[in-house]
C-alpha positions in Angstrom: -73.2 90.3 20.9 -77.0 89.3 20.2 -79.8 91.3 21.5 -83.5 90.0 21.6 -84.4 86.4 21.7 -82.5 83.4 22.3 -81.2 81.2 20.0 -82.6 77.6 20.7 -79.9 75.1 20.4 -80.0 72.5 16.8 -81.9 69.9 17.9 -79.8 66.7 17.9 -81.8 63.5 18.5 -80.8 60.2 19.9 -80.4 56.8 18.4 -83.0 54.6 20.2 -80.9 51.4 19.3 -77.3 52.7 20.7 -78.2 55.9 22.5 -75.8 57.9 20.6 -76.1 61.0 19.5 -77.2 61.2 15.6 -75.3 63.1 13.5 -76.8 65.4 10.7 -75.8 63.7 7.0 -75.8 65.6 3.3 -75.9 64.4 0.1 -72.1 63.6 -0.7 -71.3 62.5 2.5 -69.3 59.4 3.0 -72.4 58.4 5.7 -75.5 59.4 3.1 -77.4 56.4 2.6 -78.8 57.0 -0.6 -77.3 57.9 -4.1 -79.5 60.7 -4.9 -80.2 63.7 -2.8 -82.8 63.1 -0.8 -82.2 66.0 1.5 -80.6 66.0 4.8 -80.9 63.5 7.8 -80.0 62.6 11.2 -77.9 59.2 10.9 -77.1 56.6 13.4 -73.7 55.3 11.3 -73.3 52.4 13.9 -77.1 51.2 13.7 -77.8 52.2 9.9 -80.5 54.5 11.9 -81.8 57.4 10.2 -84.8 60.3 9.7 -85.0 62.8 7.5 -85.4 66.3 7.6 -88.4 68.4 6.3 -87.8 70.2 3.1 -87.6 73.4 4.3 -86.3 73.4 7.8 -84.0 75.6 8.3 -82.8 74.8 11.5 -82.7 70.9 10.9 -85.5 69.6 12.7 -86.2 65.7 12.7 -89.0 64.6 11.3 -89.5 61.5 14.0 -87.5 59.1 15.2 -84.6 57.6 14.0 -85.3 54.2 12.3 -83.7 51.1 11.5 -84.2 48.9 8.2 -87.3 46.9 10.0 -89.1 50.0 11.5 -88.6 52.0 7.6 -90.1 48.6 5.8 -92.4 48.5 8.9 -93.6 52.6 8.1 -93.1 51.7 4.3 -95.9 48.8 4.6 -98.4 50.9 6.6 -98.4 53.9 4.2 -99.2 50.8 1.4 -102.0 50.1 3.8 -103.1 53.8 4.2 -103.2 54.7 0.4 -106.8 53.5 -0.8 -107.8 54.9 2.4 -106.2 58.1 1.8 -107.2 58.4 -1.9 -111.0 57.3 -1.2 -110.9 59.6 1.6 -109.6 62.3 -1.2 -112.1 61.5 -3.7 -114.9 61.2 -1.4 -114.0 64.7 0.4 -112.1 66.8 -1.5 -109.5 67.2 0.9 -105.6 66.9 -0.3 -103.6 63.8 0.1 -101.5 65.6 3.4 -105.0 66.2 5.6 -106.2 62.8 4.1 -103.1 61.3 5.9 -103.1 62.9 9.0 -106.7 62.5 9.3 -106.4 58.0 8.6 -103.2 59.0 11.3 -105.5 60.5 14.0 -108.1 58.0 13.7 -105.5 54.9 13.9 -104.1 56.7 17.1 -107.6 56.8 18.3 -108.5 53.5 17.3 -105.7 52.0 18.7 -104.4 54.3 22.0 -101.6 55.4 20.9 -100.4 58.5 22.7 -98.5 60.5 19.6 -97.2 64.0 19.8 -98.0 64.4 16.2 -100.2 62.1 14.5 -97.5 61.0 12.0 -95.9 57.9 10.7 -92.1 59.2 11.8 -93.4 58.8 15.4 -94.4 54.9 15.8 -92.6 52.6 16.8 -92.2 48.9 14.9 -94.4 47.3 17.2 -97.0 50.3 16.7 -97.1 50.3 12.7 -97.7 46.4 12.6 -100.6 47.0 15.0 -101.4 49.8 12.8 -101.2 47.6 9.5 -103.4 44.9 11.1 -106.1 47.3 12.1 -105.9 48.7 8.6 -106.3 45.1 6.9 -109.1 44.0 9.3 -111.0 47.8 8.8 -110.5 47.4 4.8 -111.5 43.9 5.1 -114.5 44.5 7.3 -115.7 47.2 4.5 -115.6 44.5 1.8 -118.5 42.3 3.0 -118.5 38.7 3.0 -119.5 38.1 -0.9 -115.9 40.1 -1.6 -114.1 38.4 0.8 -114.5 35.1 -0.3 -113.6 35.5 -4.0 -110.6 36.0 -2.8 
């Protein structure tokens, strides 16, 4: 019998697409989308839905939501979009890469009203990171002046 404080349960998120429960995928599983070990994830088989899991969570926690193959090339474009941002932002401050990103996170929520719990890329939503990317490309482009602009 345990004494003290309770246990929480493992989290087990939803599938947003299907609304079934995910299911928590290994390396060597028949599920596990990728070849090498990437760590584990929560997996929506029937949607090809998945997030991962931080590196050292020992009770499995998901890092967002689950996403299909548009909303991870979706997430995949904006942190192409972020990364001058973030390394000027690490050059020009000293900070490290991780408070660069969650700082260029917290201004796009701003910017853009988006009510996060955690101002993280795992959180949006499709329709959120191409809002995201056009701000981005319209802020970077804004910053260039017109001379730059129209050499391209």
């Amino acid at each position: 019998m345990r004494v003290g404080r309770p246990v929480k349960a493992l989290p087990q998120p939803l599938c947003d697409y299907c609304g079934a429960k995910a299911q928590l995928a290994r390396h060597g599983d028949e599920a596990y989308p990728y070849r090498d070990d990437h760590g584990p994830l929560w997996l929506c088989a029937a949607c090809e839905a998945w997030i991962g899991v931080p590196a050292r969570s020992t009770r499995n926690v998901p890092l967002g939501r689950l996403a299909d193959a548009a909303l991870r090339d979706a997430k995949s474009r904006l942190h192409d979009a972020l990364e001058p941002l973030v390394a000027a932002k690490v050059r020009r401050d000293g900070v490290n890469a991780f408070e660069a990103r969650g700082r260029a996170m917290r201004w796009l929520a701003g910017e853009l009203g988006f009510d996060l719990p955690n101002p993280s890329i795992h959180h949006l939503t499709r329709e959120q990171c191409e809002a995201a990317i056009r701000h981005v490309e319209a802020f970077v482009a804004s910053r260039r002046g017109p001379a730059q602009a129209d050499e391209r």
